[in-house]
BAFI-3210 file (N, C-alpha, C; in Angstrom, 3 decimals, decimal comma, padded with zeros to 6 digits):
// residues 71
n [1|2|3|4|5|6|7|8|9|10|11|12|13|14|15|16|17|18|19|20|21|22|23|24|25|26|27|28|29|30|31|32|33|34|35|36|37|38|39|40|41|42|43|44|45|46|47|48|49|50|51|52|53|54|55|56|57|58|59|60|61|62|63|64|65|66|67|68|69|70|71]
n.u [-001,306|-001,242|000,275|-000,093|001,351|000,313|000,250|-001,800|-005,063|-005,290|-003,427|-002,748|-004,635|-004,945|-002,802|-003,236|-005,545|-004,116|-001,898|-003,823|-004,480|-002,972|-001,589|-003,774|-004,663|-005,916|-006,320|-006,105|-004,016|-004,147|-002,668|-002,714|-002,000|-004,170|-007,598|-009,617|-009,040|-009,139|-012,041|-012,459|-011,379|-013,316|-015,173|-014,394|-013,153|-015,064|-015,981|-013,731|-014,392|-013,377|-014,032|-014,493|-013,639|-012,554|-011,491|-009,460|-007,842|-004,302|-002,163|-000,307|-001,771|-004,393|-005,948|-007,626|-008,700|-009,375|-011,053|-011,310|-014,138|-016,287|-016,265]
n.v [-006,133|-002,771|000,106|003,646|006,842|009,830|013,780|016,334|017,504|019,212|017,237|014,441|013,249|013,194|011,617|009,041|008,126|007,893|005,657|003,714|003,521|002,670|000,480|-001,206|-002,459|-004,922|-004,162|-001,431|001,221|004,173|007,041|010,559|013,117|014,982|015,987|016,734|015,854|012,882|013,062|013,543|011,571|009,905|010,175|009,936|007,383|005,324|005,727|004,391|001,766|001,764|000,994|002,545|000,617|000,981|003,402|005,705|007,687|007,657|008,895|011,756|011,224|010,354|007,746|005,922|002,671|000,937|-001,066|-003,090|-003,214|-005,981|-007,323]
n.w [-002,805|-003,762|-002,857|-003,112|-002,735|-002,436|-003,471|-002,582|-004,053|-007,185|-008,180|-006,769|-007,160|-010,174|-010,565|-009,056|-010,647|-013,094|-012,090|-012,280|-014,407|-015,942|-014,821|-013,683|-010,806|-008,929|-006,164|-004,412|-002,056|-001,188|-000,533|001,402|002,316|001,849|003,068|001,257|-001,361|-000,668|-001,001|-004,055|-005,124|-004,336|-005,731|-008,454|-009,120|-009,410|-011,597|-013,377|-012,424|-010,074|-006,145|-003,049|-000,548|002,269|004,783|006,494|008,738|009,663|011,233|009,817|007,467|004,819|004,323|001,633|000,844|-002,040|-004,504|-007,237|-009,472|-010,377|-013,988]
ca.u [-002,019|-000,607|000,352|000,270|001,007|000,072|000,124|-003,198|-005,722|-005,871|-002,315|-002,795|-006,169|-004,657|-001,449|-003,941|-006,047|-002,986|-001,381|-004,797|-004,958|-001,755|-001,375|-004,960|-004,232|-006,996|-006,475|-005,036|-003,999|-004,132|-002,448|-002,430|-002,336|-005,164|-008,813|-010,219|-008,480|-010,603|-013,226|-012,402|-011,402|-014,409|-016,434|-013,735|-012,717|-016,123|-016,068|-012,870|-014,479|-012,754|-014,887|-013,884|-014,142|-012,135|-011,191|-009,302|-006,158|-003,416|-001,310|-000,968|-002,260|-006,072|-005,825|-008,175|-008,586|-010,133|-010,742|-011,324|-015,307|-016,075|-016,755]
ca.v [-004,878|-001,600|001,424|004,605|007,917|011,158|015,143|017,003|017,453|017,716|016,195|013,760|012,334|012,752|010,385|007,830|007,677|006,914|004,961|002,721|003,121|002,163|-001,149|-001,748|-003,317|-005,428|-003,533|-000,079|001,742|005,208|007,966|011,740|014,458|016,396|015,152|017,206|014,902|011,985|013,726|013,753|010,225|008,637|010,543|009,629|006,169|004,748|006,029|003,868|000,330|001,326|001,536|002,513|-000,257|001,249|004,656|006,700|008,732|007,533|009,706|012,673|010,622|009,803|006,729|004,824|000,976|000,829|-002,293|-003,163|-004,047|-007,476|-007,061]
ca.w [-002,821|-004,351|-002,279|-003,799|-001,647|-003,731|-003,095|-002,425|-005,232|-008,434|-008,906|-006,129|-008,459|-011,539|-010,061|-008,775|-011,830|-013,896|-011,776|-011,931|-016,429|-016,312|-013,892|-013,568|-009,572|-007,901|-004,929|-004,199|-001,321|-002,009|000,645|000,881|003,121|001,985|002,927|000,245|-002,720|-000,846|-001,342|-005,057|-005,400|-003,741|-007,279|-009,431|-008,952|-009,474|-013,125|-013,803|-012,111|-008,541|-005,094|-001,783|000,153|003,824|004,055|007,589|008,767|010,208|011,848|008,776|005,929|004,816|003,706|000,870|000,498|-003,313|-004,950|-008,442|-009,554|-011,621|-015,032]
c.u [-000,993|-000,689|000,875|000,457|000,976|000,400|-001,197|-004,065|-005,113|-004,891|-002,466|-003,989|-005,742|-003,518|-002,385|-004,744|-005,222|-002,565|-002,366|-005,098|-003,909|-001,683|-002,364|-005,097|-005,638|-007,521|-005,228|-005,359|-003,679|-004,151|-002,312|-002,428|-003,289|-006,859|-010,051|-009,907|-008,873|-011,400|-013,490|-012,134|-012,265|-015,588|-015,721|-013,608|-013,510|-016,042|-014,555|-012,879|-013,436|-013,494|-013,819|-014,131|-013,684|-011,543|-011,178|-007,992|-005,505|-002,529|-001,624|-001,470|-003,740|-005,721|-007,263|-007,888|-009,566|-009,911|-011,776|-012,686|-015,345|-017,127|-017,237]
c.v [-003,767|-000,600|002,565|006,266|009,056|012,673|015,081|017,170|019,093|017,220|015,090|012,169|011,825|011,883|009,014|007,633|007,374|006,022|003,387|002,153|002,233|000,570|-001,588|-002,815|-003,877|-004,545|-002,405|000,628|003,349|006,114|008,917|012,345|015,510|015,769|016,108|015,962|013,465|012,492|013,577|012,406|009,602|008,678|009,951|008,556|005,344|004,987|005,114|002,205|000,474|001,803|001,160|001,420|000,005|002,733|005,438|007,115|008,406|008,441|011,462|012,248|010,091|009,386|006,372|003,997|001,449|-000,544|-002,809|-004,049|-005,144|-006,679|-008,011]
c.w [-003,053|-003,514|-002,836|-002,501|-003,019|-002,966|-002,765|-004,090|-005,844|-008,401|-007,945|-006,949|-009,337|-011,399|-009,903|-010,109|-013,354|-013,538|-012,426|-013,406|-016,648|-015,953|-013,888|-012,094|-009,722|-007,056|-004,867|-003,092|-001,659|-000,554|000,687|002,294|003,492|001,682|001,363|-000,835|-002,562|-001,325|-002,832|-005,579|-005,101|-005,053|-008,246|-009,599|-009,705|-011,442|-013,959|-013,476|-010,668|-007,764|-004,145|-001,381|001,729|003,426|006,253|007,732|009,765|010,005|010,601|007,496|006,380|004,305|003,064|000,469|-001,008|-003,693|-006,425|-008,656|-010,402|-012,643|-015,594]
res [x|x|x|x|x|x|x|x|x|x|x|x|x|x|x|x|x|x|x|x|x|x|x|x|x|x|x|x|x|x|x|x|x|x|x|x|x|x|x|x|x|x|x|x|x|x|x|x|x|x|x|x|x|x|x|x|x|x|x|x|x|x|x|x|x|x|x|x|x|x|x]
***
């Protein structure tokens, strides 16, 4: 599984949605600081074949589990 940590939105998005054109993981962990830029990945993702599947904040990071739909 892939761990990505990002900034706050938009560059935090636009990092994870490359990271994801690029490598295409299974599974990605995806970490930020700023619960807004969930907020923005949980709309986005879905449009690239990735769903949340776990999603909370440890310590200062909101963490998302995403994981790659069958085609």
């Amino acid at each position: 599984m892939d761990e990505l940590v990002v900034p706050g939105c938009p560059e935090g998005s636009l990092r994870a949605v490359a990271y994801i054109k690029e490598r295409q993981p299974g599974e990605l962990v995806v970490k930020t600081v700023d619960e807004d830029c969930v907020k923005v990945l949980k709309l986005v993702l879905p449009l690239f074949n990735y769903f949340v599947v776990d999603e909370f904040k440890e310590g200062e990071f909101h963490t998302v589990k995403v994981r790659r739909g069958k085609t």
